[in-house]
C-alpha positions as CSV (number, residue, x, y, z in Angstrom):
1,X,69.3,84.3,-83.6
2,X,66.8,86.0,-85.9
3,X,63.2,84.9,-84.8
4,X,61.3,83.0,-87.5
5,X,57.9,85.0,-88.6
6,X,54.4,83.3,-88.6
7,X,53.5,81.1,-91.6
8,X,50.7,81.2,-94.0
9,X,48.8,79.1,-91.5
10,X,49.0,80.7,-88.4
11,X,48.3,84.0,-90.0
12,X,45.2,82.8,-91.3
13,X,44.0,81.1,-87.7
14,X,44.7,84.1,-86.1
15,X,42.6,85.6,-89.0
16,X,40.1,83.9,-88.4
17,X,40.1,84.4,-84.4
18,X,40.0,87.9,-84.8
19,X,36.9,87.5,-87.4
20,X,34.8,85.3,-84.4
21,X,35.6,87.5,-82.0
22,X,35.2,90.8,-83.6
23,X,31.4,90.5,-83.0
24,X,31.9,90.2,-78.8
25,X,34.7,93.0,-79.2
26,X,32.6,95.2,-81.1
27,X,29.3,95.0,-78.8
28,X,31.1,95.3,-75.4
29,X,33.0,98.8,-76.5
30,X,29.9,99.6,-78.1
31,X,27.6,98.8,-75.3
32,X,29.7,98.2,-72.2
33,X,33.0,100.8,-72.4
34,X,31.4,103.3,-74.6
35,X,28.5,104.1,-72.0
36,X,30.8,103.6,-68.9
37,X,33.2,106.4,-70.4
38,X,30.6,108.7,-71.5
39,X,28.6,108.4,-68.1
40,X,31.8,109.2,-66.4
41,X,32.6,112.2,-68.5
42,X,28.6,113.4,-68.2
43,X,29.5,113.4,-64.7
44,X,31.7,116.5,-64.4
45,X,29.1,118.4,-67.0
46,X,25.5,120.1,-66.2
47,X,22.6,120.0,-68.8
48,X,22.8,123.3,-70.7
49,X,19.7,125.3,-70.5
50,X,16.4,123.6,-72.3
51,X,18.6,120.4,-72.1
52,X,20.9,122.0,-74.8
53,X,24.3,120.9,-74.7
54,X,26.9,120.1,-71.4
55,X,28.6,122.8,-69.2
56,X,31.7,121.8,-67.6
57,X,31.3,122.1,-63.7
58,X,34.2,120.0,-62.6
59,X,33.5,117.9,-59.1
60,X,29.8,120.1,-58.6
61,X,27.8,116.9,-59.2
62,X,30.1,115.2,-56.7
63,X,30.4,117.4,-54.2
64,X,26.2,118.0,-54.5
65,X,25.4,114.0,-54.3
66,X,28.0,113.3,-51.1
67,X,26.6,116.4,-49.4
68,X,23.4,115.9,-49.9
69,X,21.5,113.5,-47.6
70,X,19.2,112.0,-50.6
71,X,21.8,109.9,-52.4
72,X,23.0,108.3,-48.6
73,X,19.2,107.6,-47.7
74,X,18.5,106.1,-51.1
75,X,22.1,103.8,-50.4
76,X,20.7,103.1,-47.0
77,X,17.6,101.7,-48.2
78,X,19.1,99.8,-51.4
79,X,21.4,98.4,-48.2
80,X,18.3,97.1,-46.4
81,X,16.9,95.7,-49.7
82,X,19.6,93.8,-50.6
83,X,19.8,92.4,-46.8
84,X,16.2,90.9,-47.2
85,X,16.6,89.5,-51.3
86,X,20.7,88.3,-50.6
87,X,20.6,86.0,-47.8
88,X,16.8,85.0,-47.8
89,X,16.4,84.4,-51.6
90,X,20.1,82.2,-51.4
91,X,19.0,80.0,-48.4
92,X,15.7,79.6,-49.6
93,X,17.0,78.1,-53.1
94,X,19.4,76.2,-51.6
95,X,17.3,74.1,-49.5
96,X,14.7,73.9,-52.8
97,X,17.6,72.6,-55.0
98,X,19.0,70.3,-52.4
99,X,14.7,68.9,-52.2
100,X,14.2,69.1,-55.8
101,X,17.7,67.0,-56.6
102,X,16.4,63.7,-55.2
103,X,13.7,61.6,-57.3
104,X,9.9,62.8,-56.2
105,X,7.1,62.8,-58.2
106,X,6.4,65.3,-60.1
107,X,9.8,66.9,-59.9
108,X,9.9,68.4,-63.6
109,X,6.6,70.9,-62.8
110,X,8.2,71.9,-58.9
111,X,11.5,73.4,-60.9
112,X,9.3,74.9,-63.9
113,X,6.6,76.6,-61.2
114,X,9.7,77.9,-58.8
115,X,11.3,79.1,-61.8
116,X,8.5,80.6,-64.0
117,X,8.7,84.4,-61.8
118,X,11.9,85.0,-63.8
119,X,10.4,84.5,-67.2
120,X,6.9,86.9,-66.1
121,X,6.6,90.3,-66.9
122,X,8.1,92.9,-64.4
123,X,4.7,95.1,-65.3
124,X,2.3,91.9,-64.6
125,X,4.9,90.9,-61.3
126,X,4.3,94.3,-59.9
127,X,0.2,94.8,-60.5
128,X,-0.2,91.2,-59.2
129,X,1.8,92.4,-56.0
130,X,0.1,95.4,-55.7
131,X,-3.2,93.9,-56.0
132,X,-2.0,91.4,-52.8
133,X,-0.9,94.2,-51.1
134,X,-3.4,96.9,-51.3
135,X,-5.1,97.9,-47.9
136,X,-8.6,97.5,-48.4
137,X,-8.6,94.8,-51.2
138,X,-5.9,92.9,-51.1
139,X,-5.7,89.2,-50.4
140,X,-3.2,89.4,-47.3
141,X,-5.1,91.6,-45.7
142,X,-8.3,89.7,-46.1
143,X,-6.6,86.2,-45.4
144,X,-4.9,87.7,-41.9
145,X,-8.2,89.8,-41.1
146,X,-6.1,93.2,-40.9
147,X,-5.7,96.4,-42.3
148,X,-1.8,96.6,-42.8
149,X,-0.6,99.0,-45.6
150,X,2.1,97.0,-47.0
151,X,3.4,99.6,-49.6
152,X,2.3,103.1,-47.7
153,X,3.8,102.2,-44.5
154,X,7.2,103.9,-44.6
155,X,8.3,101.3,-41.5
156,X,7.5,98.5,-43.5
157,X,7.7,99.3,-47.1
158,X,11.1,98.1,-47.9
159,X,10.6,94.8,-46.1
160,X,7.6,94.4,-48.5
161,X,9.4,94.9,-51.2
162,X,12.3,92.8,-50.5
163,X,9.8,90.1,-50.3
164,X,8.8,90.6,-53.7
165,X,12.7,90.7,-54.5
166,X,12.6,87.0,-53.0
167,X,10.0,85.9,-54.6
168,X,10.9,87.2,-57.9
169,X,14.5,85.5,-58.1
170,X,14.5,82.3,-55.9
171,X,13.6,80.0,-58.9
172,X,16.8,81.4,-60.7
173,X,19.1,81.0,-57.8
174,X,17.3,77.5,-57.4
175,X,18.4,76.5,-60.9
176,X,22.2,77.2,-60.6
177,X,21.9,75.3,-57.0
178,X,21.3,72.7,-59.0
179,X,23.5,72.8,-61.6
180,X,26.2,72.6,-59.1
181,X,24.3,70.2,-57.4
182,X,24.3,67.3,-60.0
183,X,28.4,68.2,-60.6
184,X,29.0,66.9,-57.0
185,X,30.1,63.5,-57.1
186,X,27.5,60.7,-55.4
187,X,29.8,58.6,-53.7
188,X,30.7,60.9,-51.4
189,X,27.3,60.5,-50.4
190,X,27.4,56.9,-50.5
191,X,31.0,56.5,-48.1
192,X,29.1,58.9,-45.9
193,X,25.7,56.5,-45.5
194,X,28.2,53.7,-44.5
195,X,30.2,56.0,-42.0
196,X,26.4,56.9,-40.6
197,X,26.3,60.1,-40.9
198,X,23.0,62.4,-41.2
199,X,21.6,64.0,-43.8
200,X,22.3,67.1,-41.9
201,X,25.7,66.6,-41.0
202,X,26.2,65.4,-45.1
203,X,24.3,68.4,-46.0
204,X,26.8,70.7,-44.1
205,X,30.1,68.5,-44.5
206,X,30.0,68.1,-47.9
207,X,26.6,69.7,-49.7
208,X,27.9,73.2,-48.2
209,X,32.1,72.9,-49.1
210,X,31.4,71.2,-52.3
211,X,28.6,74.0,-53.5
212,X,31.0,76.8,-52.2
213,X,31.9,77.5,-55.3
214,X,28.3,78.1,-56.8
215,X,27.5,79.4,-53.1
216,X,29.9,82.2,-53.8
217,X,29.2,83.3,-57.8
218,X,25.4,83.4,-56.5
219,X,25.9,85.5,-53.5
220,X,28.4,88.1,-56.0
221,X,26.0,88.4,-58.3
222,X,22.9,88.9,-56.3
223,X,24.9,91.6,-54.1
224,X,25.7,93.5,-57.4
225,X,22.1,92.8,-58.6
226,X,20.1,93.6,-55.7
227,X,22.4,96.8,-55.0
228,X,20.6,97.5,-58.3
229,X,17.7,97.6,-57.8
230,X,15.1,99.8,-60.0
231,X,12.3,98.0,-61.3
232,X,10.0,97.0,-58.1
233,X,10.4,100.7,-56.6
234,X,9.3,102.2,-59.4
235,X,6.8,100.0,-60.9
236,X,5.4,99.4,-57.1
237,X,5.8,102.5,-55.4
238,X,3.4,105.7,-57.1
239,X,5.2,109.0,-56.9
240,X,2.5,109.7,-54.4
241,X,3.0,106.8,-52.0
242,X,4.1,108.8,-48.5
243,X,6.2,105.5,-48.3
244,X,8.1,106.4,-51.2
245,X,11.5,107.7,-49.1
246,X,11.5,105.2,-47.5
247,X,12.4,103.0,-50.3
248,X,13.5,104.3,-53.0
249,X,17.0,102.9,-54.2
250,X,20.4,104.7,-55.7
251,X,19.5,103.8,-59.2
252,X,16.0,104.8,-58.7
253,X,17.1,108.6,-57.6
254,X,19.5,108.1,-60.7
255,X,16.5,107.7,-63.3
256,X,15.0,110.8,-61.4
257,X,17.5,113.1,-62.1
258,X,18.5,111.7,-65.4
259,X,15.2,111.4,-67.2
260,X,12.9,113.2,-65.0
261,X,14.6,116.6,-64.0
262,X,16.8,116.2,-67.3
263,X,20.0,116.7,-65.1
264,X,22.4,113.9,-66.4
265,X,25.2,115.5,-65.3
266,X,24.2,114.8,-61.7
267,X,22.3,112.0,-62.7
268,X,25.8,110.2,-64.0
269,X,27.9,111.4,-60.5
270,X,25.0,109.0,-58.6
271,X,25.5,106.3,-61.1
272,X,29.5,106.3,-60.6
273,X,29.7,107.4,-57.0
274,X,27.4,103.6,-56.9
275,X,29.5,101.9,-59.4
276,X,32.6,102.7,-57.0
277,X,30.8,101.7,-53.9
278,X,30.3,97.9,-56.1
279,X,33.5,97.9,-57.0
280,X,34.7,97.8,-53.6
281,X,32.2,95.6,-51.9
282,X,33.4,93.0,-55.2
283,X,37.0,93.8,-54.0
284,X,36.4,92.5,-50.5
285,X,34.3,89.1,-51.8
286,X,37.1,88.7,-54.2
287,X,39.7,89.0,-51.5
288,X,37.5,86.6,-49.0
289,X,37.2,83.7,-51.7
290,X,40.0,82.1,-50.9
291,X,39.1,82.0,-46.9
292,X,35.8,79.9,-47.5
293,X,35.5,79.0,-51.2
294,X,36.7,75.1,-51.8
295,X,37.5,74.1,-55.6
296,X,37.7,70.1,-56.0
């Protein structure tokens, strides 16, 4: 039987799909696919001499960034970065939202000052952080009496800037809490006040398995993020700072090589050899959803 074509109708619909989606189609090739396929072809090249032009040079890039113990220092410390801002900035908004959910006074202005580090200037974050910081002058040291160098300490360093990692996205993870927060259903809560049960044991028995799904988009996303990380190194940590090492991450190596030595080439095999190592760590949460996510 000969299949019927599509009317009039349905070719103008699917017309006009095409014409509102164009726009989304155009800007991720343009700025998502594009610069993931040109990064990965700038990978097997070297920056001509003068930066004129690209040299083919096959796996060299490669085989120079997993030999060399600079790119698995920088991964180690982006590791220990992202094990301070993950878990501490998550719990930390979690038991915010869960606080802020109720009806206190004043409730409006606790969300807006938790959440206005997000909307401040990475430059201002950073000199306001380095002002608390620094050794001499610095308002920790003077509150706790010591001379403790935060950011030139290579032992300490990265804890100091995870802190700063913390502090700069708990308000964001605060607001999604709650978002999922208001979606769960009160009379759970209610049948669980007439059963007696605590507001820990509600908190954990159904706060925690009704919030997994939020739990687990937050905890994705601020592994990919923190993994990351560029901004606080490099607007935090002066080229000078003995500490530097210590702390610098994968991405900040990257811009380096990239845009400091002008080798792109290798510049691009750090940004893919990284953009492997995410793809696999998203692999294994995507793989583990099913084992502790709940979807009501």
């Amino acid at each position: 039987m000969k299949k019927k074509g599509m009317t009039k109708a349905q070719k103008n619909e699917a017309a006009w799909g095409l014409f509102f989606v164009a726009p989304t189609m155009i800007g991720l090739i343009v700025l998502n696919f594009y610069p993931i396929a040109y990064t990965v072809y700038q990978s097997f090249m070297k920056t001509g001499d003068f930066g004129m032009g690209n040299i083919f040079v096959g796996l060299s890039n490669y085989q120079q960034v997993l030999a060399g113990s600079e790119f698995w220092g920088a991964l180690l410390n982006t590791f220990k970065y992202a094990l301070i801002e993950v878990p501490f900035s998550v719990c930390i908004a979690l038991v915010l939202a869960v606080f802020l959910n109720r009806k206190i006074a004043f409730r409006g202005g606790y969300r807006t000052i938790f959440f206005l580090p997000m909307v401040a200037a990475p430059a201002a974050v950073a000199m306001v952080w380095k002002f608390l910081y620094n050794q001499q002058f610095g308002l920790l040291n003077n509150v706790f009496h010591t001379s403790t160098e935060w950011i030139s300490d290579p032992n300490i360093a990265w804890i100091s800037i995870g802190v700063i990692g913390v502090w700069s996205i708990v308000g964001y993870n605060m607001i999604l809490f709650l978002s999922g927060l208001q979606e769960i259903p009160h009379d759970y809560y209610e049948a669980a006040d007439i059963d007696g049960a605590t507001g820990i044991k509600q908190f954990f028995n159904i706060t925690i398995p009704l919030l997994s799904p939020t739990i687990f988009f937050i905890v994705q996303t601020r592994i990919i993020g923190a993994l990351q990380v560029f901004d606080l190194v490099y607007m935090v940590m002066d080229n000078t700072n003995r500490a530097l090492k210590s702390v610098q991450s994968v991405v900040y190596i990257f811009y380096q090589h990239a845009f400091t030595y002008n080798d792109r080439g290798y510049g691009a095999a750090i940004v893919v050899c990284m953009l492997a190592i995410i793809m696999v760590i998203t692999f294994l949460l995507q793989k583990s959803e099913k084992k502790w996510v709940f979807y009501n």
